[in-house]
N, C-alpha and C positions, 0 to 999 in steps of 0.2 A: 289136777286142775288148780288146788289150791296154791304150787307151786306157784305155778304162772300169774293166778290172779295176786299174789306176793311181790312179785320180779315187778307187774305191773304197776301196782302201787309204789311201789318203792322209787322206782325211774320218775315217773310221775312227780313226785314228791321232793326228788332231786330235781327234776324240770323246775316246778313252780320256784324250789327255793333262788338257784339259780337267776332264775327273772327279776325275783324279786331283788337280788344283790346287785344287779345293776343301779337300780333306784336308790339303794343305801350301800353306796361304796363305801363307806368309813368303816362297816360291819363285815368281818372276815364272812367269806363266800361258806367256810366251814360250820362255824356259829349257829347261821339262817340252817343250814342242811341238818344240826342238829334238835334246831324249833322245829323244823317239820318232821321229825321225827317223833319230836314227844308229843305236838300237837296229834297227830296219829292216834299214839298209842292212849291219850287220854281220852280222846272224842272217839278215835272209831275202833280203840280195843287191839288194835292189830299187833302179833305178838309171833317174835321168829324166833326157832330153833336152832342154834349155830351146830352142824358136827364141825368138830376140830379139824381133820384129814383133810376133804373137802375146801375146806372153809382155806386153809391156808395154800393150799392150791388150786383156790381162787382168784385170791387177793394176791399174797406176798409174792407169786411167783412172777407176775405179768409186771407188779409195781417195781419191784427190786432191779428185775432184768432191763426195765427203761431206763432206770436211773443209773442200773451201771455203764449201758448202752451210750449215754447222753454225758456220761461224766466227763471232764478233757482228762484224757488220760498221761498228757506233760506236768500237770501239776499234783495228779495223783501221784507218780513216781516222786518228783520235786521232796513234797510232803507226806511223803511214804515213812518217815517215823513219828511226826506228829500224828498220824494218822490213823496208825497201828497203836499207837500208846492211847489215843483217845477212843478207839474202838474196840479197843478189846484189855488193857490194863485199866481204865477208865470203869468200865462196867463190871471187870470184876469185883472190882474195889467201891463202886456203886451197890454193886449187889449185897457182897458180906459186911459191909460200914454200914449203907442203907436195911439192911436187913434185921439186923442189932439191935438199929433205930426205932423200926417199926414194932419189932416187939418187945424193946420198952413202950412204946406207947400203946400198943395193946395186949398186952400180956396172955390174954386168952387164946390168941392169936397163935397156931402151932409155927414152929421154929422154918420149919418148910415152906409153909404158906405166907410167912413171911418173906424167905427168900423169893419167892415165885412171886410177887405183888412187884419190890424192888427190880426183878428182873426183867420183867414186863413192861415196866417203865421206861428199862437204859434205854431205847430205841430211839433218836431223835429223827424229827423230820424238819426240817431247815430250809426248808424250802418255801415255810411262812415268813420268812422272813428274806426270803434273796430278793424279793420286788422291792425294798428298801436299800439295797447296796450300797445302789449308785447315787441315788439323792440323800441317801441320809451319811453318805460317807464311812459304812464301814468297811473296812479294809479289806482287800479284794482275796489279802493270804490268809485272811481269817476265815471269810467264806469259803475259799476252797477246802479248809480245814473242815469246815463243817458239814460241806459235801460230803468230802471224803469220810468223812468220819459217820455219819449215817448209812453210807452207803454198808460201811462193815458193819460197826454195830448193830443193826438188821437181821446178822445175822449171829454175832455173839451174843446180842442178850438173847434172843429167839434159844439159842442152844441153851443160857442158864434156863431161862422159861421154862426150857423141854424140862431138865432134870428137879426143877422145883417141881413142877407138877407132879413127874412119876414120885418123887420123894414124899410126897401128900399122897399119891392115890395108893401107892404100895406099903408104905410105911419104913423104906429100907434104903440108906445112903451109903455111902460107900465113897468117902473122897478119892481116896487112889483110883478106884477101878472107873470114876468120874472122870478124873484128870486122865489118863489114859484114855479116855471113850470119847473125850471131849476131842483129843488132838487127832484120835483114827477118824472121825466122823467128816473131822474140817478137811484134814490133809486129804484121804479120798475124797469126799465129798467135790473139794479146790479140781481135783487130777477130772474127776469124772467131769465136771462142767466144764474143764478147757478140753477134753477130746470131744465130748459131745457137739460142743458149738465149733471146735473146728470141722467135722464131720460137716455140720448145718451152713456155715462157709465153703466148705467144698461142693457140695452140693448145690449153693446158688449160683457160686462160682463159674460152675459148671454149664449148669442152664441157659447162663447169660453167654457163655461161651460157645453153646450151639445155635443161639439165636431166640432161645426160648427166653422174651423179655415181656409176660403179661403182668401186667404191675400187680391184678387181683390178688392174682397165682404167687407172687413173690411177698408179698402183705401179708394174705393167709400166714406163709413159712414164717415168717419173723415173728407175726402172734403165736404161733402152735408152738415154735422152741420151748420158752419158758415154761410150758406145760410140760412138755415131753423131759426137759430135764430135769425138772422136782419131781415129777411121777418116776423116773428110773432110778434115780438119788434116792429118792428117800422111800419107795414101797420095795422094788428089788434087787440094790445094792443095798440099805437099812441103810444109810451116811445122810449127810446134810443134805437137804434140798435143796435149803438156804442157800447154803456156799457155795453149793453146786448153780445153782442158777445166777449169785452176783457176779462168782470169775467168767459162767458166760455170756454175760451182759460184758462187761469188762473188756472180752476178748472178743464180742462179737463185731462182724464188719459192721461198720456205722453206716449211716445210711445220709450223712451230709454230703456238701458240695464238693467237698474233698475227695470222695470215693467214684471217681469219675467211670467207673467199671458198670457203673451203675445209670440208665436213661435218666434225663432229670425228669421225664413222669415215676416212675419206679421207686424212687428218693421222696419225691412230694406224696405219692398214695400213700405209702408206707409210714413217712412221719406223721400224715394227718389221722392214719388210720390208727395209730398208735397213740397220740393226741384225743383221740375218741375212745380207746379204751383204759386209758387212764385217766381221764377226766369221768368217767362213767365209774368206773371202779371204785376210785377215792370216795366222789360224793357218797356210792351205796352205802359206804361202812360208816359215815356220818350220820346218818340217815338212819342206820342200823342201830348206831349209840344212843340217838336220839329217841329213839324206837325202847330203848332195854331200861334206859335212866328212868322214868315213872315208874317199873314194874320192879328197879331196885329200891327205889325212896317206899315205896309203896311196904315192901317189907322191913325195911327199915324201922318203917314207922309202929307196923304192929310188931316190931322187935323188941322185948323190953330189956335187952342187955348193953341200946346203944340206941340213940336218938339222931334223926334226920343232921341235927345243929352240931350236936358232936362230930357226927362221919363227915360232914362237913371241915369245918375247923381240924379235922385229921386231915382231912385232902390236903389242904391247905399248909400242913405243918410239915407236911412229907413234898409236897412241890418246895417248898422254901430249901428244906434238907437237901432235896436233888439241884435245886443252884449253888446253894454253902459246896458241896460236896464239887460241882464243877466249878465252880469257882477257884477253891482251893488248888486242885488240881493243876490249871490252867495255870496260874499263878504262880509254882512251883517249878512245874514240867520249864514253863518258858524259864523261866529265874535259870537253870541250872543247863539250858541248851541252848539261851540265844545268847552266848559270849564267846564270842571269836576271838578275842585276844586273850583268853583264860581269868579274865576275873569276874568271879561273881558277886552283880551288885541286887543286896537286898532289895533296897526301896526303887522302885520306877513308878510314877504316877502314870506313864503309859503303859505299863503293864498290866497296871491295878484297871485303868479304863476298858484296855482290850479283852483281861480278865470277867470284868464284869459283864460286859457283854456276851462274852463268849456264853458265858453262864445264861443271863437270860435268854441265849436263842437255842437253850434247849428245847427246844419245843417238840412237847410228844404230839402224835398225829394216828395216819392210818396203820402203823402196824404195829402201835400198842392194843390200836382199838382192835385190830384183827386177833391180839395173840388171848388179849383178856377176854376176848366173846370167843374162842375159843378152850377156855378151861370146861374141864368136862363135868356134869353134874355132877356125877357119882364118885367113891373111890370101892375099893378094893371092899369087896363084902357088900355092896349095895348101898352103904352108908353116905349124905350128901356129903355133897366136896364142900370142907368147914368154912365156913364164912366168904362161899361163892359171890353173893349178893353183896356183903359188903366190897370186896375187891372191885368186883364191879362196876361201884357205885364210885369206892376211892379213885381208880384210872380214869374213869369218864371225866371226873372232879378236877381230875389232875391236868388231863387234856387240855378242859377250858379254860384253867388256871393258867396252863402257858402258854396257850392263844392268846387270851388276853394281855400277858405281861408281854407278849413278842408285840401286840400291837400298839401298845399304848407307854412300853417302858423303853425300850430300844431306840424310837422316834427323840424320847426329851434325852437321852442319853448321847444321842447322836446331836441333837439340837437341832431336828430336821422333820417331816412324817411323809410318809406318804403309803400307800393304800399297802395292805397284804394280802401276798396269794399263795395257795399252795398247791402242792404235787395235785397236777392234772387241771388244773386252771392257769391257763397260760395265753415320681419318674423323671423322663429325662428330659432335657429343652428338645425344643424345636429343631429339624433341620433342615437342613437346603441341599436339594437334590439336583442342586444344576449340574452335578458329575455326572449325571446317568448315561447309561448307554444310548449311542443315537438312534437307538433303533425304538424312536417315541411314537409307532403308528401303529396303531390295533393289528394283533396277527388272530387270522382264527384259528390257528392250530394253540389247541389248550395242553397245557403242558402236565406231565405227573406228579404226585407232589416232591417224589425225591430231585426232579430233575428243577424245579420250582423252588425247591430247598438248595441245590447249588446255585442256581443264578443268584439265589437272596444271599447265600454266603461270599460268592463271590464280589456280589455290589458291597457288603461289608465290611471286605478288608478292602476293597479299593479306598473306599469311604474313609476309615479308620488312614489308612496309609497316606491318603492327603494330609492327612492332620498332625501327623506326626512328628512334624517338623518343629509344631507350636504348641507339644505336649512332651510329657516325660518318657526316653525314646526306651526304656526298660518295660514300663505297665504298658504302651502299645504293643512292644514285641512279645510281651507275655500272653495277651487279647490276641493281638493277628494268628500267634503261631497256635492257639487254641484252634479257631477257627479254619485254620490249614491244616488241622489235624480233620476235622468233620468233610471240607472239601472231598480231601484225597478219599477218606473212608467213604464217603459216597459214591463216587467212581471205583471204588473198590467192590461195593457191594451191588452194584450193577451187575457186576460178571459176576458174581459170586455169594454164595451163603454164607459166607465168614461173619462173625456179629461184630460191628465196628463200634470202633474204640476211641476214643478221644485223649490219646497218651500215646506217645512214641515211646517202645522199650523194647529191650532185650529180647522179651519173650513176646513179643507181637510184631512178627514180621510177615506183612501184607503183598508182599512181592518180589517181582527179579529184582527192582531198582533198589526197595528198602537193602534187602541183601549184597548185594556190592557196595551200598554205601557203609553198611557195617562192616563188610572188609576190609575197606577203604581205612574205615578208621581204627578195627581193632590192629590194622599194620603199623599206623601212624602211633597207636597203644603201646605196641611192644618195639617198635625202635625205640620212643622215650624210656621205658623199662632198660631195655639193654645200655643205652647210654648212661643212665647213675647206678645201674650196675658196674659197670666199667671207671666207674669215674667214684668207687666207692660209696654211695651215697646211701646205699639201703644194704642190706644185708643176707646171705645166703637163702633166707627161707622164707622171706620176704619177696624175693626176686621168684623163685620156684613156685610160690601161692601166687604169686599176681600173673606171669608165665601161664600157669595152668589155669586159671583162670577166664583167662583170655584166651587159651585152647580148646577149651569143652564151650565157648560161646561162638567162637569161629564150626565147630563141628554141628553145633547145633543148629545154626543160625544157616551157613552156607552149605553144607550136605545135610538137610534134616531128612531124618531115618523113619522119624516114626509118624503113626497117622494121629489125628487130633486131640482124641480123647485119652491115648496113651501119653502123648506129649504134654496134653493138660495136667493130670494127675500127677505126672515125673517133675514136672516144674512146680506143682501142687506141694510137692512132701520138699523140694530143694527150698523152695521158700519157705517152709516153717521149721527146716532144719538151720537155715541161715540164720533163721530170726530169734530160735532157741541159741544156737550158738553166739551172737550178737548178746544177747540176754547174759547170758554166762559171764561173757567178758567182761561186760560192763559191772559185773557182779566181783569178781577179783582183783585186785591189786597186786599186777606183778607186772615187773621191769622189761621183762621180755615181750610183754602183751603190749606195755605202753609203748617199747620199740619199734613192735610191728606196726601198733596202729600208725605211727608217728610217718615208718616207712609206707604206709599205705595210702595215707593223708600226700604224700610226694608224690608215688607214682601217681595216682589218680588225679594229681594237677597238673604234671607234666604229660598224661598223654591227653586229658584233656585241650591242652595249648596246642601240640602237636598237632590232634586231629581238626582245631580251630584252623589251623593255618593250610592244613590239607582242604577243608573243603572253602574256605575263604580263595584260593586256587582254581579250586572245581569253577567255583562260583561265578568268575569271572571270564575263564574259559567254554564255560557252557550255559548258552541262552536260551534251553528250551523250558517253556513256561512252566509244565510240572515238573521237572527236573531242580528248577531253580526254587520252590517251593518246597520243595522235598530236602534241597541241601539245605534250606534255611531254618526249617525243623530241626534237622539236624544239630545245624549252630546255636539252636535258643537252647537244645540237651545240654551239648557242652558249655554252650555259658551259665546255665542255671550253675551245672555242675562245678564251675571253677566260682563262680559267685559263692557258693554256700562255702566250698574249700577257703577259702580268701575271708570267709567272717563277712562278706560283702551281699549277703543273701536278703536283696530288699523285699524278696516274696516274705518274710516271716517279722517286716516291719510295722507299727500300726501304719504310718501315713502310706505305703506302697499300698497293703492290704484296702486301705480309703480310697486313695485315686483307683486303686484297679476295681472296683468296686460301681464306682462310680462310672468308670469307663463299659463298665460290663450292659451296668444297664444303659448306658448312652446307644453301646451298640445294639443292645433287643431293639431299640425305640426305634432305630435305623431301619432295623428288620422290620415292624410292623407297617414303619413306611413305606418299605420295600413291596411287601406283600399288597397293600392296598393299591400301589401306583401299577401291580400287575393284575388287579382284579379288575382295576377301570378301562383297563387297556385290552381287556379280553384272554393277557395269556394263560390265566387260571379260573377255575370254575370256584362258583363260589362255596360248594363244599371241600375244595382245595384248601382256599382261604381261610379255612376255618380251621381246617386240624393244622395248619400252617400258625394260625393265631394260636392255638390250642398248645402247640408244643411249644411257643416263648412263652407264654405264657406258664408254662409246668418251670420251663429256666429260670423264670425272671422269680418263680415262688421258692423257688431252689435255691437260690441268692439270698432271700429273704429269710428259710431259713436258718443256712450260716452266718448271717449274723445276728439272730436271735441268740 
């Protein structure tokens, strides 16, 4: 019971602060979570026990795994050495420099427990300061720098941490057998979280493939992973939990608007649902600090080897240390790798500014506070863990220190301010429906809602398709042929259980027609093949991979052999063998590889054109309305696909990605008019209308959240 009346107060107490930072927006939301925590513990005594184990498979596992989840993973790979050198050579070298530090400054202070204070620290969370990005101008490759770089540091200092503590509790180091322990723990640890979370992708994968799409049911899953793989990681394989759960945040399916595999209710449950347990999560361990800082000043005080004002002014001398220290850093690393033309210029005053900030947006947060409320009382013999309560007191000190320096130095450094937030604190004109169909007279026959749902999709691309003329004919054909992706799949799933999909591909073929239009075109495929085959243009093995290629998707596609679930799974391991091998290449520098790519980059634009000009043919020789809807699908694959080949891929431009954006919601708002102008009319019930509003509505929040 006491647990609970605990959990209760604590939430509570993150409620009120919460409320209150509405009122005082200038006041980090973190701050307020830490007064109500000491207000607490002075007035009403209340005092928590952290276990370590527990405790960190609480916190870090659910926080890490969102944040790898949520990271863009184009600009992680981009700054894949900045981001490795600031996450993991950064904090070593934080820790043994920082370490050194510390016990010069307090010398009582064992050698280990020194290191274990500094390590506890590297962890940044930088996420206090991304709500200033955009208004206060800093630089967009700075910030993903520091994404990125929190995102692993999380879990390299987390691993110095582990062995400063065992180094204190047991009394025994061993650098070698460290360094060796350090690399088995990561490297399995890395291998375990990517088969786990592929496993956990397969399996949703899955369900959504049989038609099992209850958002609850899929929500749950995405919370329970993170659990389930630091509890496997780190109790019964012994390796990193840490690293095991950020490569499977990293590698997990994302749940944006992008991953269209996924219902846009299923996407919205899931990110809000996640959005609720990382904003509950965070605030606790604030709340928790705020909670432990009294009960450490408190000993402090009756300490006579070291005074409130001193541990203070130590806080303070050691947050200054861990900027010097990033600063320098920064400062270097850039000096010695941003010169393209091989010369290194010493002085850059935009170095020295990017530098500086860099530094101040160290900002420690939830998983120092979680690693340091995890140190264990005791060490080895029963005796207290040496200067628990000062540590303590130093990281919480520390914390504040660079909250406040992130909120109040960063703004005049930039010459800008605007409010700070951290992890877990986070329509259309009018239109004229004079197109509608003539049939404007009440019917009483009330319709279902799927069938409700095509007439509304249908009036939206007619709608859309008037206008097209006096918009950009690329962002319309990307909307319409969206949209004639959902048509068709509803008339599909009339006859059938098959779970529809909103993507035309290879491995999604929904009938006789899809399938001879795939024929159609892998033939149109491999005559371009054989013609710069013939005409020299690509190369013996080049010509055989792309041939074959296109023979095991003809076999596939046109005589499929097997029943669903096996087909799923075999397409299941093809695609992350692809995607491995893809990996691979891109990983090597060789002449052969760039040849092939080079020849692959030809055939795939030549049979692309080929199979444009085959069904531009079809098109015009055959006028049956699904037929003609169906080739035109078609033709928006092959034009994406010769668009992106051509460098000419306006899906991945800001202004395409803005108008289509804008067109997306133009056409919901279409939709809602659509719906109302059939509720008035009788053809739909008004609990129709309503899970009819109900799912634009889950889209139009789905929009909403890509581009958050």
């Amino acid at each position: 019971m006491e647990i609970v009346e605990s959990i209760i107060l604590i939430v509570s107490l993150l409620i009120i602060a919460n409320i209150v930072s509405h009122y005082f927006v200038s006041i980090p939301p973190s701050l307020l979570q830490i007064s109500a925590g000491i207000l607490a513990a002075l007035f009403m005594h209340v005092k928590v026990y952290v276990d370590t184990e527990w405790f960190l498979l609480a916190f870090i596992a659910p926080i890490i795994f969102n944040d790898g989840n949520n990271f863009p993973k184009k600009e992680l790979w981009e700054l894949k050495g900045p981001i490795l050198g600031n996450a993991v050579i950064l904090v070593i070298i934080s820790t043994l420099v920082g370490g050194v530090f510390v016990k010069w400054l307090i010398p009582s202070l064992p050698w280990a427990t020194a290191f274990t204070l500094v390590a506890v620290l590297s962890p940044t969370d930088p996420i206090a300061v991304e709500s200033i990005a955009k208004k206060a101008h800093v630089p967009d490759k700075l910030m993903h720098l520091i994404n990125g770089e929190s995102l692993i540091n999380d879990a390299s200092g987390l691993i110095c941490f582990k062995y400063g503590v065992a180094a204190t509790v047991t009394g025994v180091f061993s650098l070698k057998n460290a360094t060796m322990d350090f690399f088995y723990i990561a490297i399995v640890g890395a291998l375990l979280g990517a088969v786990m979370v592929w496993m956990f992708n397969g399996i949703r994968l899955y369900l959504m493939n049989q038609g099992v799409d209850d958002s609850i049911l899929h929500a749950i899953i995405q919370i329970i992973v993170p659990f389930i793989i630091y509890y496997v990681a780190d109790d019964i394989f012994k390796v990193s939990g840490v690293v095991a759960v950020v490569v499977g945040g990293l590698l997990n399916i994302s749940s944006n608007r992008n991953m269209s595999t996924f219902t846009p209710e299923i996407r919205l449950v899931t990110s809000r649902t996640w959005d609720l347990v990382v904003y509950v999560l965070n605030g606790i361990v604030f709340v928790l600090l705020g909670i432990e800082i009294p009960f450490a000043m408190e000993e402090l005080v009756h300490n006579d080897n070291i005074n409130t004002i001193k541990a203070t002014s130590l806080a303070f001398v050691i947050w200054l240390m861990l900027i010097v220290i990033r600063f320098i850093w920064s400062y270097v690393y850039s000096t010695f790798t941003n010169n393209g033309d091989g010369k290194i210029e010493l002085w850059s005053k935009h170095r020295l500014d990017t530098s500086l900030i860099s530094g101040i947006s160290g900002v420690r947060g939830a998983v120092t506070m979680v690693g340091v409320l995890s140190i264990p009382m005791t060490i080895k013999g029963g005796a207290a863990f040496p200067s628990r309560t000062l540590l303590l007191f130093i990281a919480s000190a520390v914390i504040i220190f660079s909250l406040l320096g992130a909120t109040f130095i960063i703004p005049l450094l930039t010459k800008n301010s605007a409010p700070v937030v951290y992890r877990g604190s986070s329509l259309g004109p009018d239109i004229d429906d004079s197109d509608d169909d003539s049939d404007d007279e009440p019917t009483p026959i009330l319709l279902t809602q799927d069938e409700a749902s095509r007439v509304i999709l249908e009036k939206t691309i007619k709608k859309l398709r008037t206008e097209m003329d006096d918009g950009d004919t690329a962002v319309y054909s990307s909307v319409i042929a969206e949209y004639l992706y959902d048509v068709r799949n509803l008339g599909i799933q009339a006859n059938s259980n098959q779970f529809r999909t909103s993507q035309i591909s290879k491995r999604r073929v929904k009938g006789k027609k899809d399938a001879e239009l795939w024929d159609i075109c892998f033939n149109c495929e491999l005559d371009a093949i054989e013609e710069l085959y013939e005409n020299n243009e690509i190369s013996d093995e080049s010509y055989d991979l792309a041939t074959s290629k296109i023979a095991n998707y003809k076999k596939e596609i046109v005589h499929r052999r097997y029943n669903s679930t096996i087909e799923f799974f075999l397409n299941y391991f093809r695609r992350t063998y692809l995607q491995i091998k893809h990996l691979i290449y891109r990983s090597v520098n060789s002449d052969d590889i760039k040849q092939m790519n080079q020849d692959s980059i030809k055939i795939s634009a030549a049979g692309a054109k080929s199979a444009l000009a085959k069904l531009q043919e079809l098109s015009q020789s055959n006028h049956e309305e699904v037929a003609d809807n169906l080739i035109y699908i078609f033709q928006r694959h092959y034009e994406d696909r010769l668009e992106l080949l051509q460098g000419k891929y306006r899906g991945r431009s800001p202004q395409f990605n803005s108008d289509r954006l804008n067109l997306e919601i133009k056409a919901l708002s279409y939709r809602r008019a659509f719906v109302q102008d059939m509720l008035e009319h009788g053809k739909i019930s008004k609990s129709t209308a309503n899970e009819l509003r109900q799912n634009i509505n889950y889209s139009e929040e789905v929009i909403n959240i890509g581009v958050d």
